[in-house]
PLY file of the C-alpha trace (Angstrom):
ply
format ascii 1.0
element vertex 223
property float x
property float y
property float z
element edge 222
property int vertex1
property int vertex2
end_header
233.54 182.79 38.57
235.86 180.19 37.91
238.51 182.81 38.45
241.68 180.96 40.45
241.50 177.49 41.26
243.61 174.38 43.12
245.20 171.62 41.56
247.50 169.39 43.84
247.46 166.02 43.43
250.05 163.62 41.47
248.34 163.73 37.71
247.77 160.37 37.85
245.39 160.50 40.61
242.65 162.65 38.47
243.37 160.99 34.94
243.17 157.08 36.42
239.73 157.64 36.91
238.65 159.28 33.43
240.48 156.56 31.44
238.62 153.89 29.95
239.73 152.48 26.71
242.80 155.15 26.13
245.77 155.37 27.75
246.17 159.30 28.97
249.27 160.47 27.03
251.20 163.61 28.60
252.27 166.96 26.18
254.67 169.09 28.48
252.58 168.78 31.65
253.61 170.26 34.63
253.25 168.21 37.65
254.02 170.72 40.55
251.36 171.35 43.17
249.19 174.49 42.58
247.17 176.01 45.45
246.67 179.47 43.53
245.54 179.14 39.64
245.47 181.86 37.95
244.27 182.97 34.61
246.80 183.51 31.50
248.62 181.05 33.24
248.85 177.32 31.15
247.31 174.58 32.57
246.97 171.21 31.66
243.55 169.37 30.49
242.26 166.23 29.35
240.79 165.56 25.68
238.66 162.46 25.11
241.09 160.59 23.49
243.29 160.31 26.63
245.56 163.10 25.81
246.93 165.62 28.53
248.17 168.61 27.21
249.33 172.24 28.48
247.22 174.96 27.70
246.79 178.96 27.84
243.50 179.55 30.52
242.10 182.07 28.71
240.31 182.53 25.27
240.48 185.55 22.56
239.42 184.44 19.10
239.56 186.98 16.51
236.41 188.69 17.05
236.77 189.74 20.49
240.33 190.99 19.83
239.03 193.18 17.02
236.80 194.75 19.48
239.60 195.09 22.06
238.11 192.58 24.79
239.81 190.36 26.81
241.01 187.02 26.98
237.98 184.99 28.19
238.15 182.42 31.32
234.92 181.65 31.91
231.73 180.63 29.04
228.63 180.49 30.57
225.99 177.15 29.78
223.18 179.33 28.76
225.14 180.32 25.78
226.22 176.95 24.61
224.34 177.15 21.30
225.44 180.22 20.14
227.78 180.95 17.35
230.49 181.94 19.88
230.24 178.78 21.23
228.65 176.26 19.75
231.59 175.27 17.67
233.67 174.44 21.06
230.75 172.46 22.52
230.85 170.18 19.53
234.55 169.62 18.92
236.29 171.72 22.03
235.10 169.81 24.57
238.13 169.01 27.61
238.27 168.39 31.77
240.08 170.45 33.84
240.97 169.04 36.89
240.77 170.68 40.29
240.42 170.24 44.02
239.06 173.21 44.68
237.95 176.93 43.53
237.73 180.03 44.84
235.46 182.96 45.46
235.44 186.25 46.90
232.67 188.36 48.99
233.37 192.00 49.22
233.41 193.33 52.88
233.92 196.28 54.49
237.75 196.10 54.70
238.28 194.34 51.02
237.46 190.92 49.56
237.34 187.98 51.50
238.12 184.52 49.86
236.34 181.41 50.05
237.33 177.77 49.36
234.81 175.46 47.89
235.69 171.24 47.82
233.64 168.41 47.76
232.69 167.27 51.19
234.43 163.63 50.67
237.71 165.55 49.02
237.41 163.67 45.95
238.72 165.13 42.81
237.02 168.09 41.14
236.49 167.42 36.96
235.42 171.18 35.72
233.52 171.02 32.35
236.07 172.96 29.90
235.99 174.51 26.52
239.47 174.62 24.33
240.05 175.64 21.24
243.11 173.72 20.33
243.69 169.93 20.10
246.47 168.37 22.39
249.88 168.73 20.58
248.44 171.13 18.18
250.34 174.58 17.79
248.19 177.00 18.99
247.29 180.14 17.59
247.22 183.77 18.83
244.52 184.03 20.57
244.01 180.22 21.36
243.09 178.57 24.92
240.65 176.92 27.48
238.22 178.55 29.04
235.99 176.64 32.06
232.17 176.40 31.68
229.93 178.27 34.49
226.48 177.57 35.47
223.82 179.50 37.75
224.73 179.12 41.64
222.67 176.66 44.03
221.94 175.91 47.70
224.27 177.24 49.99
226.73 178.23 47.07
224.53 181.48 46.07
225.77 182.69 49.36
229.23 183.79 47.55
228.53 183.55 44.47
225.81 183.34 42.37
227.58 181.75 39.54
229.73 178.45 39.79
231.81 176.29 37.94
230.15 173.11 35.92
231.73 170.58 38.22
231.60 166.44 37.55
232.36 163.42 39.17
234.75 161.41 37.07
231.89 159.07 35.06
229.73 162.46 34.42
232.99 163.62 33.05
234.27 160.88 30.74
230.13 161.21 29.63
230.45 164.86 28.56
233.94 164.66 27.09
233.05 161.81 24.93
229.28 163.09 23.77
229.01 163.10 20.38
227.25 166.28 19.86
226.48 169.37 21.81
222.90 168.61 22.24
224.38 165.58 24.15
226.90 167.30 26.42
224.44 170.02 27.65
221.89 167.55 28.38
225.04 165.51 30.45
226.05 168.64 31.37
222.45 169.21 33.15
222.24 165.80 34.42
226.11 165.37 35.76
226.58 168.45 36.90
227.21 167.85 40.86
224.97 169.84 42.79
225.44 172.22 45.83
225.04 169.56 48.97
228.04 167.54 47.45
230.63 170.66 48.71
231.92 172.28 51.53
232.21 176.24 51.52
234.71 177.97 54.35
236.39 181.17 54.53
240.28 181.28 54.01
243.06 183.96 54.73
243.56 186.61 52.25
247.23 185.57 51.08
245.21 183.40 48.36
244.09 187.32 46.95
247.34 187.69 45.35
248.73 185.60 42.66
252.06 185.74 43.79
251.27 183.54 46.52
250.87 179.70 47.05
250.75 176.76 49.24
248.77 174.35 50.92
248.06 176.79 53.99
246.03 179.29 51.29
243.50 176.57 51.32
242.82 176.05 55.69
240.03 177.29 57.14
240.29 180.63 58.65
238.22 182.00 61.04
236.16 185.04 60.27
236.87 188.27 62.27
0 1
1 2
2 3
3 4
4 5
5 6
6 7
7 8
8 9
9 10
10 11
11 12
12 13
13 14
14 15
15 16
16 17
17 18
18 19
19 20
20 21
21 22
22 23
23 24
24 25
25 26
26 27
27 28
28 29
29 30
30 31
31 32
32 33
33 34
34 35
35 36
36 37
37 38
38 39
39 40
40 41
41 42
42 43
43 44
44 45
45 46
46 47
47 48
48 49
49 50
50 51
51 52
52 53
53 54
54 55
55 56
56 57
57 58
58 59
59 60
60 61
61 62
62 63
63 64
64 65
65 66
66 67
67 68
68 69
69 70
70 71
71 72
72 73
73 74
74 75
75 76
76 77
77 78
78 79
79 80
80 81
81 82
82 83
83 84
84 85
85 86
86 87
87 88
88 89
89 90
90 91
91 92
92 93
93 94
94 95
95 96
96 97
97 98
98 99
99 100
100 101
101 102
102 103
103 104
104 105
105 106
106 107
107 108
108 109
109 110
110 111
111 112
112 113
113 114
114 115
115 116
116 117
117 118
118 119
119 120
120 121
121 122
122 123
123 124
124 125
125 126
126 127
127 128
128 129
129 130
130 131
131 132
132 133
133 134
134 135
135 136
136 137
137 138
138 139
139 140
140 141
141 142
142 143
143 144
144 145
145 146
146 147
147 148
148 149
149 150
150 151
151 152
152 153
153 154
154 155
155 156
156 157
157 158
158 159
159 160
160 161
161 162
162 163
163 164
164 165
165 166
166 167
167 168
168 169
169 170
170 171
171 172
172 173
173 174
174 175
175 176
176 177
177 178
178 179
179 180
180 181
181 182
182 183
183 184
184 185
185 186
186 187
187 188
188 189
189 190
190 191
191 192
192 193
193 194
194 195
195 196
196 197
197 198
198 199
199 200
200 201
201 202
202 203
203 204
204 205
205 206
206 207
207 208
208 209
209 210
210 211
211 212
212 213
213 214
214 215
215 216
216 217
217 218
218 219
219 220
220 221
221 222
């Protein structure tokens, strides 16, 4: 986990509510509806100065391409203070918005998909790590990756990790800390817990990237 999400809302309606004293300022942001996110795709984020700007999902700094890894997606809390990461958590910090993720259960005929939203449908601000500023030219290897926590309540029942998922105060908070120590300790405190979502199974179209639409996200009945 986070490894495809939903974005599919006007822009407007998730950046209104982060803004406070800057205006958000779009770089090449794509507005169409997304129902199937997928990684090495770009997507846009939100810095804390109110700038919206396209961006690779998907991290491979230097190291890990010397040892032939992967682009990363994900960074998990626990390692916020190492030297991988530290760095981002000071100065990388970004939102990216969402109405929903997905996860997958493996069952006896394949993977099944589940859709996760909050229960009142409100917007979904993931805690994000980038490591390029908005209009900067990015580098090889440059991108945003989306910060994952331990799974809790009814969540651990597909997945035992999650996203770290605020409201939109909890997520001007963290973007605007002014040190690491400060974001994880928002990060702990904002972080919107298990009760505040709804968890459903959805048809298996979602499974490939090729597809999208609002139907990938209705609730499907399980066989």
């Amino acid at each position: 986990m986070c490894g495809r999400y939903a974005r599919a809302r006007p822009p407007l309606d998730y950046l209104v509510p982060l803004t406070t004293d800057h205006d958000p300022h779009l770089f090449d942001v794509d507005p169409t509806p997304r129902w199937n996110i997928a990684p090495s795709t770009r997507q846009w984020v939100a810095y804390a100065d109110g700038n919206v700007a396209s961006v690779l999902w998907g991290y491979r700094p230097a190291w890990a391409a010397d040892k032939g890894l992967k682009p990363m997606i994900n960074a998990t809390i626990e390692k916020w203070s190492t030297s991988a990461w530290k760095g981002q958590w000071n100065r990388g910090r970004v939102i990216v918005p969402a109405d929903a993720w997905y996860e997958w259960l493996s069952v006896a005929d394949g993977k099944q998909p589940y859709c996760i939203h909050r229960t009142d449908t409100a917007p979904l601000y993931f805690g994000g790590l980038a490591s390029v500023g908005p209009g900067a030219a990015p580098r090889e290897g440059d991108g945003f990756v989306i910060v994952t926590t331990a799974a809790d309540g009814h969540l651990v029942d597909v997945h035992h990790r999650r996203p770290l998922v605020f409201d939109a105060g909890a997520a001007r908070a963290w973007i605007e800390a002014e040190s690491a120590d400060m974001a994880r300790e928002i990060a702990q405190s904002g972080n919107l817990a298990a009760d505040a979502f709804e968890c459903y199974p959805v048809g298996r179209a979602v499974n490939s990237v090729r597809n999208d639409g609002p139907g990938l996200v209705e609730r499907q009945a399980l066989n």
